[in-house]
C-alpha positions as CSV (number, residue, x, y, z in Angstrom):
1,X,115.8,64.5,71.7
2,X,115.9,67.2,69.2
3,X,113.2,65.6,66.5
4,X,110.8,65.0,69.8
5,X,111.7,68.9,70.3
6,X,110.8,69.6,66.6
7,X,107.7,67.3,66.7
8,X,106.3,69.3,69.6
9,X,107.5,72.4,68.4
10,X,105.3,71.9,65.1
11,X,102.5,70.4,67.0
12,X,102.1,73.8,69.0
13,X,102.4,75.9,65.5
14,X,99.4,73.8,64.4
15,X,97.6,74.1,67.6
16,X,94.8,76.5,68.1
17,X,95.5,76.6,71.6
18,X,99.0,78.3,71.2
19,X,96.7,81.0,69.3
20,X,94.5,81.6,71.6
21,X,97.2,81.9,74.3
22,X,98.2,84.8,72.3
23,X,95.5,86.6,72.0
24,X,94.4,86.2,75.6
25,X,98.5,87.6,76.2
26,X,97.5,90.2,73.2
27,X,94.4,91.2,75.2
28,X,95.3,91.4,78.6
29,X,98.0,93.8,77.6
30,X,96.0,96.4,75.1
31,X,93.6,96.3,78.9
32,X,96.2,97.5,80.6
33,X,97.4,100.0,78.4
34,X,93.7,101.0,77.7
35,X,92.9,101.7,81.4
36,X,96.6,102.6,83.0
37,X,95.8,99.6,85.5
38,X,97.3,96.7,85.6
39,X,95.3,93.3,85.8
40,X,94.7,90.4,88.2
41,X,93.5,86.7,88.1
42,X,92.4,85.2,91.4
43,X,93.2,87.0,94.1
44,X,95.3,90.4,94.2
45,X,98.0,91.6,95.9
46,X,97.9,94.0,98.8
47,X,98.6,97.1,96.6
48,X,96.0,96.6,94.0
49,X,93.7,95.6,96.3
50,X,94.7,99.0,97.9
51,X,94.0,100.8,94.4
52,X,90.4,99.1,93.9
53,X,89.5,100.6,97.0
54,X,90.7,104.1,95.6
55,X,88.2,103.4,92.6
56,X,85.6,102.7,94.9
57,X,85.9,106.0,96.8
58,X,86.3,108.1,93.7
59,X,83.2,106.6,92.2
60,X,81.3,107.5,95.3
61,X,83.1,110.8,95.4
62,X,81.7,111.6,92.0
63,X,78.7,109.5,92.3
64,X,78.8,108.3,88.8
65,X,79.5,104.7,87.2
66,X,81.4,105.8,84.4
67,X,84.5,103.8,84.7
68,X,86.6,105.7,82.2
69,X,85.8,109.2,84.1
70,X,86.7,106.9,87.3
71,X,89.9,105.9,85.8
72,X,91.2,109.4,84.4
73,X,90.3,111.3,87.9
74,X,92.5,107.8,89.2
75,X,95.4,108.8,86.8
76,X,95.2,112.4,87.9
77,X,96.2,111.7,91.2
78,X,99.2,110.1,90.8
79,X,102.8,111.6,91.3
80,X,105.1,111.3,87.6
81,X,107.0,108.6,89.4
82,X,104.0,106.7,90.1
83,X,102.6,106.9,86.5
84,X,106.2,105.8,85.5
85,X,105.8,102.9,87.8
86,X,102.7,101.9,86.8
87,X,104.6,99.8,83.8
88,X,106.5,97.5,86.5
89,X,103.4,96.9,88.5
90,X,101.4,95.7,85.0
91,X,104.9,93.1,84.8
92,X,104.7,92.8,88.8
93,X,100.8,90.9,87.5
94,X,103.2,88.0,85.5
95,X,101.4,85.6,87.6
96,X,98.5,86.1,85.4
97,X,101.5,84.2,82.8
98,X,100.2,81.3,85.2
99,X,97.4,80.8,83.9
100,X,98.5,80.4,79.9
101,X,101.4,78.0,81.0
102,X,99.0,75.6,82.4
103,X,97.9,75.2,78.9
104,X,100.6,75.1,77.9
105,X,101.5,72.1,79.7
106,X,98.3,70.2,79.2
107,X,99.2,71.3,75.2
108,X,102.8,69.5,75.5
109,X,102.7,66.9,78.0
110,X,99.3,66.2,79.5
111,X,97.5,65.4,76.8
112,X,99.8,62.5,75.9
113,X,98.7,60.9,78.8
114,X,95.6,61.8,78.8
115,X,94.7,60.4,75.3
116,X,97.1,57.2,75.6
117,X,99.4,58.2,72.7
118,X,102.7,58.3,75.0
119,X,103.0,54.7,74.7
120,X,103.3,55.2,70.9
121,X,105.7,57.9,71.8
122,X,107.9,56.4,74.1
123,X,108.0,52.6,71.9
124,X,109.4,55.2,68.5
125,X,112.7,56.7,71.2
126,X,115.3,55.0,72.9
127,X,113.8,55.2,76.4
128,X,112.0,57.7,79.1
129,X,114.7,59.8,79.9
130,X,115.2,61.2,76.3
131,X,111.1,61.4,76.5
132,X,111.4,63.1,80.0
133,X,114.1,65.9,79.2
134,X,112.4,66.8,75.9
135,X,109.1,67.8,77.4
136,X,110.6,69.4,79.8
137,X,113.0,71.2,78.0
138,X,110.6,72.3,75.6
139,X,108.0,73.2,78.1
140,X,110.7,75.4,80.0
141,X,111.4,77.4,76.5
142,X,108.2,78.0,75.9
143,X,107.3,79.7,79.0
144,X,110.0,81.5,79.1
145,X,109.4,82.5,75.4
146,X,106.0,83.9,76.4
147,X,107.3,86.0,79.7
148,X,109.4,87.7,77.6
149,X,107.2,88.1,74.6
150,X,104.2,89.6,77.2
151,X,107.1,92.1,78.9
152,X,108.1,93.2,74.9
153,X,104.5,93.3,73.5
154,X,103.1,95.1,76.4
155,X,106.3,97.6,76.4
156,X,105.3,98.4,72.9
157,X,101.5,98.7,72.4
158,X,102.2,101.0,75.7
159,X,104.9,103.2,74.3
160,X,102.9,103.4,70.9
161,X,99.8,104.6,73.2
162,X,101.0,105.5,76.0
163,X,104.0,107.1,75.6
164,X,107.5,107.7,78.3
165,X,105.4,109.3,80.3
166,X,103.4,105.9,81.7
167,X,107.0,103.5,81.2
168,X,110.4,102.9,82.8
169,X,112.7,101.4,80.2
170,X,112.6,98.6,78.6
171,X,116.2,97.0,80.2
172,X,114.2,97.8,83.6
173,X,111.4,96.2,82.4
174,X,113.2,93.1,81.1
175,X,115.1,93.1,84.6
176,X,112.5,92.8,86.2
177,X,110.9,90.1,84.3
178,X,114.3,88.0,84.7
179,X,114.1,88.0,88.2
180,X,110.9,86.6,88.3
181,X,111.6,83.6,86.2
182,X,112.9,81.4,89.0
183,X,109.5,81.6,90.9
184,X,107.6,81.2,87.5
185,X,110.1,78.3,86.1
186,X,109.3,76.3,89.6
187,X,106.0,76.9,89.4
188,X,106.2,75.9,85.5
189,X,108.3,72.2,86.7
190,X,106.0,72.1,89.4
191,X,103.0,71.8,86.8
192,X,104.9,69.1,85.3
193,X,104.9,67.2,88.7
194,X,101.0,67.7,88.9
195,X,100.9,65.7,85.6
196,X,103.1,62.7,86.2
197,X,101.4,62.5,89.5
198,X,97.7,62.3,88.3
199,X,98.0,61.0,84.7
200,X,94.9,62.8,83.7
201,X,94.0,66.3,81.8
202,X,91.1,66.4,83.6
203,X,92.2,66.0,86.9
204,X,95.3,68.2,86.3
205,X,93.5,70.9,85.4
206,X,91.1,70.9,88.0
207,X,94.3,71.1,90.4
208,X,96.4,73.4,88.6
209,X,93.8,75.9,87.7
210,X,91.4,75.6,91.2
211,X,93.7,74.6,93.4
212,X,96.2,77.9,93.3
213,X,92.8,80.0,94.0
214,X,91.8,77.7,97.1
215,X,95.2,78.0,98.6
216,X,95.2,81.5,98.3
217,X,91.7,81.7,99.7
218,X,92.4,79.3,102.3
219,X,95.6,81.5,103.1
220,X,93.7,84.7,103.4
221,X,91.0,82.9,105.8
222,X,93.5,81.1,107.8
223,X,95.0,85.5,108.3
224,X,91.6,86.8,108.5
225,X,90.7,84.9,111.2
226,X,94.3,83.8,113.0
227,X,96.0,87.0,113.0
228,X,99.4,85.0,112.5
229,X,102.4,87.3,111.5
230,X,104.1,84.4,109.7
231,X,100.9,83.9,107.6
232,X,100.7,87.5,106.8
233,X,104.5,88.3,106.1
234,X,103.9,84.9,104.1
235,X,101.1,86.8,102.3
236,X,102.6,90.1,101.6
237,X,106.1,88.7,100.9
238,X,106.7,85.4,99.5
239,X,102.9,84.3,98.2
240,X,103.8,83.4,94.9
241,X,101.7,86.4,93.3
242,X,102.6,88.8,96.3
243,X,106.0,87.4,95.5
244,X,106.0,88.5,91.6
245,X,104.6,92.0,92.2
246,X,107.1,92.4,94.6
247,X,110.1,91.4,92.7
248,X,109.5,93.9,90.2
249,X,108.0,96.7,91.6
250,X,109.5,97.2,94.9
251,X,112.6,94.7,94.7
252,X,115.5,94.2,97.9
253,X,118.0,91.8,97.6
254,X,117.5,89.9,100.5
255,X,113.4,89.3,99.2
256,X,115.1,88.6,95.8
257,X,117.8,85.8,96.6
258,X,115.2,84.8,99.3
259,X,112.4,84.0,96.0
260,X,115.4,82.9,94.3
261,X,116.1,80.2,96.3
262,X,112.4,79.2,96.8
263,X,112.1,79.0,93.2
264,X,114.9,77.0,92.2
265,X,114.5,74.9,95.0
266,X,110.6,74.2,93.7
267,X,112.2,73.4,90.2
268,X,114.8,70.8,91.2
269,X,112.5,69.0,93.5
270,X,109.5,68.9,91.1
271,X,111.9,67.6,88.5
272,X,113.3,64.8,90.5
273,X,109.8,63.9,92.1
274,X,108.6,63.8,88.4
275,X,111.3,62.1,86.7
276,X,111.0,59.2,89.6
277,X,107.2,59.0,89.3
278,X,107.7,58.8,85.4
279,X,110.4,56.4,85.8
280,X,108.4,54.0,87.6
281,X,105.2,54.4,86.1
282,X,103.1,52.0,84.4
283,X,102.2,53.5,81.2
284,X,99.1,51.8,79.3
């Protein structure tokens, strides 16, 4: 288990993918530091959504398209507390972390199956479980290695340009990364499940990239036009992105254990669905 571990681990290091995973983390921090906003993919929650419209009305307010002046007259409406808390809502975005675990998943796991060399892999170990638990294992570390390395390289570049003024501290920040991790880590196994299921790089992406963005959409129709509380307290509270925004920024314990439990509870069952699909798969 450990040598498949290293074997992947080297793989990655010689990858350009793990590169460029970097410097899309690299970039969307120096962003958000740049502009004092933090950054969304897909759809955003209700409070940024909230804070576009604010940049709307200032830019008609002004009547000019100068984002930067738009941006600074933004900043110099908010309270010290809210330019403090401006740091936990860039972390309360992890969900953009999403979208670079997905690769790093096809990276790892999918693209054994998709170019046939598992059947190499798996004829070289003693068996599928050892084969199962490795990828797995190392796909878990990683992820988690790259949360943590987006909360400490976007604490720095915005201490360095930013200063105390626009952070909370770093254990606050790193707290509120941790209790994100059991959403992210189920959404990370359930990636896993998406692979075994399909047995194809292709396909998997499709469903793992367009398929969060049509559930959300489909979501906010479904809101739009049914008015249904559970939909919306769905939406605002336990949406996997509303979720992560909320965790950090504005976190109660009930919400917390309650996206605890939904998060482990998507790990565990995504790892048992996928190690009984692997288990009795056909691999050619």
């Amino acid at each position: 288990m450990i040598n498949m571990i290293k074997a992947d681990l080297f793989r990655m290091i010689r990858s350009k993918s793990i590169y460029i995973i970097i410097a899309v983390m690299l970039t969307m921090a120096i962003v958000s530091v740049a502009t004092k906003t933090p950054g969304t993919i897909a759809n955003a929650n209700y409070e940024s959504m909230e804070e576009m419209d604010m940049i709307y009305e200032i830019a008609e307010e002004e009547n000019t398209n100068d984002l930067s002046s738009v941006l600074s007259k933004l900043d110099s409406k908010r309270s010290d507390e809210q330019k403090k808390e401006y740091s936990l809502k860039v972390i309360g975005s992890n969900m953009n972390l999403y979208y670079l675990i997905v690769f790093i998943v096809y990276g790892v796991l999918a693209a054994d199956l998709s170019n046939k060399t598992i059947k190499n892999t798996l004829t070289s170990i003693s068996g599928r479980k050892k084969y199962f638990f490795s990828k797995l294992i190392f796909i878990l570390g990683s992820s988690t290695l790259l949360i943590l390395l987006n909360t400490l390289t976007f604490y720095g570049i915005n201490m360095i340009v930013n200063g105390e003024k626009y952070s909370v501290s770093l254990g606050r920040m790193l707290e509120a990364t941790l209790m994100q991790l059991p959403m992210l880590l189920g959404l990370t196994a359930l990636l896993t499940f998406i692979v075994y299921l399909v047995k194809s790089g292709a396909w998997y992406n499709s469903i793992s990239l367009l398929g969060i963005i049509l559930f959300q959409t489909v979501l906010l129709m479904l809101n739009s036009l049914l008015k249904c509380k559970a939909i919306t307290t769905y939406l605002e509270k336990y949406e996997a992105q509303s979720a992560i925004f909320k965790l950090a920024v504005h976190p109660e314990i009930s919400h917390t254990v309650i996206c605890c439990i939904i998060g482990i509870g998507m790990f565990l069952v995504s790892v048992i669905a996928s190690y009984y699909i692997f288990k009795k798969a056909e691999i050619n």
